[in-house]
Every structure is written in structure tokens, then in C-alpha cells.
C-alpha positions as CSV (number, residue, x, y, z in Angstrom):
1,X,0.0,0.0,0.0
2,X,1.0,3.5,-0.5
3,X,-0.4,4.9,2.4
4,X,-2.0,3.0,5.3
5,X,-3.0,4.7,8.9
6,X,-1.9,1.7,11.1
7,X,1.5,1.5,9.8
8,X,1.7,5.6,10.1
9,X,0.7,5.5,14.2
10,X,1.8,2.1,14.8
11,X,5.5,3.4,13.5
12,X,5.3,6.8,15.1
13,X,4.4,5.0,18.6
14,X,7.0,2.5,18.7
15,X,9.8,4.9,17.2
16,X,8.9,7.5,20.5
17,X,8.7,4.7,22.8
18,X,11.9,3.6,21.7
19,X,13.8,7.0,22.5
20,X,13.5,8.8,18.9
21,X,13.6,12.9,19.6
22,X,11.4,14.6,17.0
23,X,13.0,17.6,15.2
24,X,10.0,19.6,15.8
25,X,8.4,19.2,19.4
26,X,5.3,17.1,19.1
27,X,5.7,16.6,15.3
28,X,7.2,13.2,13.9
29,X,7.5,13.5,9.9
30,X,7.9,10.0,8.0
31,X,8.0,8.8,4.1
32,X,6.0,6.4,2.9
33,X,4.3,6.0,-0.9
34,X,2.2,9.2,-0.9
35,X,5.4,11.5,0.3
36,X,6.2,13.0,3.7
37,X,3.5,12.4,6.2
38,X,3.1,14.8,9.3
39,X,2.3,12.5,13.0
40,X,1.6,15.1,15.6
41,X,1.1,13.9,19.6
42,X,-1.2,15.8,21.7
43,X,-2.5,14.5,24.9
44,X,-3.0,10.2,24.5
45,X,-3.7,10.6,21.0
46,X,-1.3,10.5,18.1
47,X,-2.8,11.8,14.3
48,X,-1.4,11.7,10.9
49,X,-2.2,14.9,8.2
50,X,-4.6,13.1,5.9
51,X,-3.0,12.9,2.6
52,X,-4.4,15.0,-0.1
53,X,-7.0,13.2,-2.7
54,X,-5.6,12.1,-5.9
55,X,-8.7,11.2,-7.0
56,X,-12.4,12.8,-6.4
57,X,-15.9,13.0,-7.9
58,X,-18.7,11.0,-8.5
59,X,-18.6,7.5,-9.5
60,X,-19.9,6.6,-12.5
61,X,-23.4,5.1,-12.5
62,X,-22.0,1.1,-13.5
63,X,-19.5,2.0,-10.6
64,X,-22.3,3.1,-8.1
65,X,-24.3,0.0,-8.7
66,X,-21.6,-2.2,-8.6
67,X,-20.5,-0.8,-5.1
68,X,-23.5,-0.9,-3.8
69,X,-24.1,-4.2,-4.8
70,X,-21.2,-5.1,-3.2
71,X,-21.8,-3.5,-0.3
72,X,-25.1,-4.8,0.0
73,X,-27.1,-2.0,0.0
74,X,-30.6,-0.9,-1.7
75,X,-29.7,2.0,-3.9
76,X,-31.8,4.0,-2.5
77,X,-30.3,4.0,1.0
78,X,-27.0,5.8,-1.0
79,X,-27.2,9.6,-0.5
80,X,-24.2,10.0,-2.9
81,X,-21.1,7.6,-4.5
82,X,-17.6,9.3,-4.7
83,X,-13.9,8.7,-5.0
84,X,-11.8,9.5,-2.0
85,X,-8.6,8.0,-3.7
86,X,-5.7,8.9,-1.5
87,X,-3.4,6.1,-2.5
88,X,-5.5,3.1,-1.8
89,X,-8.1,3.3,-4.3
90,X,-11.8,4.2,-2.1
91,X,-14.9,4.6,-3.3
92,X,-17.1,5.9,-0.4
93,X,-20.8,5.3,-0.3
94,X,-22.4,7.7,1.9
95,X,-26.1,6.4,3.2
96,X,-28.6,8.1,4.8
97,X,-27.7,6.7,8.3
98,X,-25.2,5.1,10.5
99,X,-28.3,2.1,11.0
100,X,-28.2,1.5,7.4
101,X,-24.2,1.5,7.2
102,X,-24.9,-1.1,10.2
103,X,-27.7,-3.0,8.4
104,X,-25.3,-3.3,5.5
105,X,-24.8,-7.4,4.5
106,X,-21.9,-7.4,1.6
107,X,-21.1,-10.1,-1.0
108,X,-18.7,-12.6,0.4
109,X,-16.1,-12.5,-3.2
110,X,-15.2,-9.4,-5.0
111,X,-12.9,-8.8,-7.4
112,X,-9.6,-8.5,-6.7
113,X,-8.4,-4.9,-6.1
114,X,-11.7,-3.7,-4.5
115,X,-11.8,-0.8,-2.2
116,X,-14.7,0.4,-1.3
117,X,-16.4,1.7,2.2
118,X,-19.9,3.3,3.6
119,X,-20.6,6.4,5.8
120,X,-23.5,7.1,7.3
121,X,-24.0,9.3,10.4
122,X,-25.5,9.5,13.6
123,X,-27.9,11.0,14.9
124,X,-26.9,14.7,17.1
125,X,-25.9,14.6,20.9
126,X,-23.9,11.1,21.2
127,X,-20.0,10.2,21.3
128,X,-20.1,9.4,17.6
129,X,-21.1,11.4,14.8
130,X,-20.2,9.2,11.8
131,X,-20.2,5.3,11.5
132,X,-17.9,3.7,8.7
133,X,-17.5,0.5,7.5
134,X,-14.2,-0.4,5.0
135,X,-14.1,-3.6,2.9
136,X,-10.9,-4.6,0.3
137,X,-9.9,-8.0,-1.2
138,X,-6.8,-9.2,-0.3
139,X,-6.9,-11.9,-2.7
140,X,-8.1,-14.8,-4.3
141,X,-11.7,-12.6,-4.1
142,X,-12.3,-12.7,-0.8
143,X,-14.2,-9.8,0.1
144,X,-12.5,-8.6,3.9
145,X,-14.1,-5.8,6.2
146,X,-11.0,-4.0,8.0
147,X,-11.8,-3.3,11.9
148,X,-10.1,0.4,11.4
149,X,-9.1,2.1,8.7
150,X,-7.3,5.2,8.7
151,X,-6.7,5.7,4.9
152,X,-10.0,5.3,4.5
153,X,-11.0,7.5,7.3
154,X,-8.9,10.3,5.8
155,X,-10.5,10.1,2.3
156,X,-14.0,10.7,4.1
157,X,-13.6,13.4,6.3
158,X,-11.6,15.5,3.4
159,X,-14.7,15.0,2.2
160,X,-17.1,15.7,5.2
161,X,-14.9,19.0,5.7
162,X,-15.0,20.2,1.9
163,X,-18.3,19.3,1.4
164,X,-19.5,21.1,4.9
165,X,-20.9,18.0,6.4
166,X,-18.9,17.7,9.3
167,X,-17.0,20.8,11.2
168,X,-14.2,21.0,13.7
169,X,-13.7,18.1,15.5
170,X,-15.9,14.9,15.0
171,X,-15.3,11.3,16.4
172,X,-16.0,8.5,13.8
173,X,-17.2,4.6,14.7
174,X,-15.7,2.1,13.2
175,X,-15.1,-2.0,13.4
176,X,-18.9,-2.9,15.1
177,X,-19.4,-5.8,12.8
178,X,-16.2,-7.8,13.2
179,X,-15.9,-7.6,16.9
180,X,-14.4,-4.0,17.2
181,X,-15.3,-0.3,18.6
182,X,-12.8,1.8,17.3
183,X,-13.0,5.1,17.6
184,X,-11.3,7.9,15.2
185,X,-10.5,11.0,16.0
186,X,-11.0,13.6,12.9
187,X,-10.3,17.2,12.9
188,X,-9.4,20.1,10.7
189,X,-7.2,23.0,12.0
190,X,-7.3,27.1,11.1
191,X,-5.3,26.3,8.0
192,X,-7.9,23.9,6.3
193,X,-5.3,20.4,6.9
194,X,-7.0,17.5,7.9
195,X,-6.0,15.2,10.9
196,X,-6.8,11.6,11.8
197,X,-6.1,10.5,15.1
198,X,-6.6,7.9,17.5
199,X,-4.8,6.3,20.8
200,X,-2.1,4.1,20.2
201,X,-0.6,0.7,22.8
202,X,1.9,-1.7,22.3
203,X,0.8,-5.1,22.2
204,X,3.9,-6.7,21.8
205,X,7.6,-6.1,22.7
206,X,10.6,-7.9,21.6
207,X,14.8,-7.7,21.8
208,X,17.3,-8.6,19.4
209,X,19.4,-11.2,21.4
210,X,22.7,-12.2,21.5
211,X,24.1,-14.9,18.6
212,X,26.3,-17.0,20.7
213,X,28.6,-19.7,18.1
């Protein structure tokens, strides 16, 4: 993958924990596919400046329909079909709730190279505002729904923000259906750059040992 959120935090997390000094207080810049990526740490939450779109729009009405029969979705539950390409190659189906990104039931094969995700959001008031729901084949056409996703995360809330759907800070749901409850943080600061955050742990710590002959 060119870009990926996991790999962006996950790296960030274990480079501080290890001892690594940023140049910049509170700023960690790292290369990957799509360039230099900015990770900032504030508070318990690290975030990565969403890379910018490469790709936007409407899909195509054959592309619509195919994603949303993928998905598993009456048509008219979609409020609108777009590209959020940042890398990984999203099409984002916003619906008209986070019950019917929920209610969703996708295929179980896909062809390979699929990437496609839903949005829907919640109602005012509660911890959530958005609900998403990310599905990709990793191959031999097995159609796979990723717990979190922060690529595709980014892609949408460019979107949210641009399109004024979302403002300042929101927190997005994602992962209900597979046994997860993440949540992602998404803002957008005074000079329009998106960020997508979340807390980061370490699960697993390891040493390089000694080679004895």
C-alpha cells in the first residue's frame, strides 16, 4: 500500500517509545508511498495529516451500482457515490444513516483490487457522529471488512470538511461488525489540513538477542 493509517501511528508510537527525539516538538514526519507524512502527539492521541485526494468525484453510475451491490445496499439507502482515492483506491458510499451503514450485508467474493467503504452518520448529541465500514480484497476474491481504517477514514472526512458535512472536530465509529469499537478521531485545524487521530498501545515487545557460536 502506498499509504495506510496503522503502519503511520503504529511506526510513530514505537519509534517514540523507543527514544526517537522529533525535530520539531510534538511533530514526527515520516516517508512512505504518498510522500512525507506529518504525525503530531497531543495529549494520549497521536494523528497523521490526511494525505491529499488524488482522486475525487462521483462515481460513474455502472460504478455506483456495482459498489452498492457489493456493499449490500438498496440503492436507494446511497445519498451520494464518490472517489476519496488517496493512495488506496476508495470509493465511499455515503447512506442516509449510520443504522443503514450497520444494516449493510456485503457479498462474500469481490474482485480483486476492491476498495470500497460506507458512511453514514449519527444522529446529534452522542459520542459518535459518523459510522464507517471499509471492505478490500486481499486476494483470491475474498471480500475482507478492516476493523479500522485510517486511509479510508482520511478520504472521508476530506470530504465531510469540503463538502461542509462535518466541522471542527468529530469522532467516527468504526469495526462494530467484526468484533471492534474503534473510535477515530478527525479534525481540521485554522489552515484547512485534515487530521486523523486515534490512541495508540503496544501489544507486543521484543529484543534482538545475543548470537552465541
Amino acid at each position: 500500500l502506498p499509504f495506510a493509517g496503522h503502519p503511520t501511528l503504529g511506526t510513530c508510537h514505537a519509534w517514540l517509545r523507543a527514544g526517537g527525539k522529533p525535530k520539531r516538538e510534538g511533530v514526527v514526519v515520516q516517508e512512505c508511498g504518498v510522500g512525507l507524512v506529518e504525525v503530531r502527539q497531543k495529549r494520549d492521541l497521536l494523528a497523521f495529516m490526511a494525505p491529499p485526494l488524488i482522486r475525487s468525484g462521483p462515481l460513474s453510475d455502472t460504478e455506483r451500482t456495482e459498489a452498492a451491490r457489493l456493499a449490500g445496499v438498496p440503492e436507494e439507502a446511497v445519498v451520494e457515490a464518490v472517489h476519496v482515492v488517496n493512495g488506496p483506491q476508495w470509493q465511499l458510499l455515503r447512506l442516509r444513516s449510520a443504522q443503514d451503514v450497520l444494516a449493510a450485508e456485503p457479498m462474500a467474493k469481490a474482485p480483486v483490487g476492491t476498495e470500497f467503504g460506507l458512511a453514514g452518520p449519527w444522529p446529534e448529541g452522542l459520542e459518535t457522529s459518523w459510522e464507517l465500514r471499509a471492505f478490500f480484497v486481499p486476494g483470491q476474491g475474498r471480500l475482507a471488512e478492516d476493523p479500522v481504517t485510517g486511509s479510508f477514514n482520511a478520504g472521508v472526512a476530506i470530504h465531510l470538511f469540503a463538502s461542509g458535512l462535518a466541522h471542527g472536530d468529530y469522532v467516527a465509529g468504526q469495526g462494530r461488525k467484526v468484533g471492534a469499537d474503534g473510535r477515530i478521531h478527525c479534525s481540521q485545524d485554522e489552515d484547512g489540513a485534515v487530521w486523523i487521530g486515534g490512541r495508540v498501545d503496544t501489544i507486543a515487545a521484543g529484543a534482538e538477542l545475543p548470537v552465541y557460536a
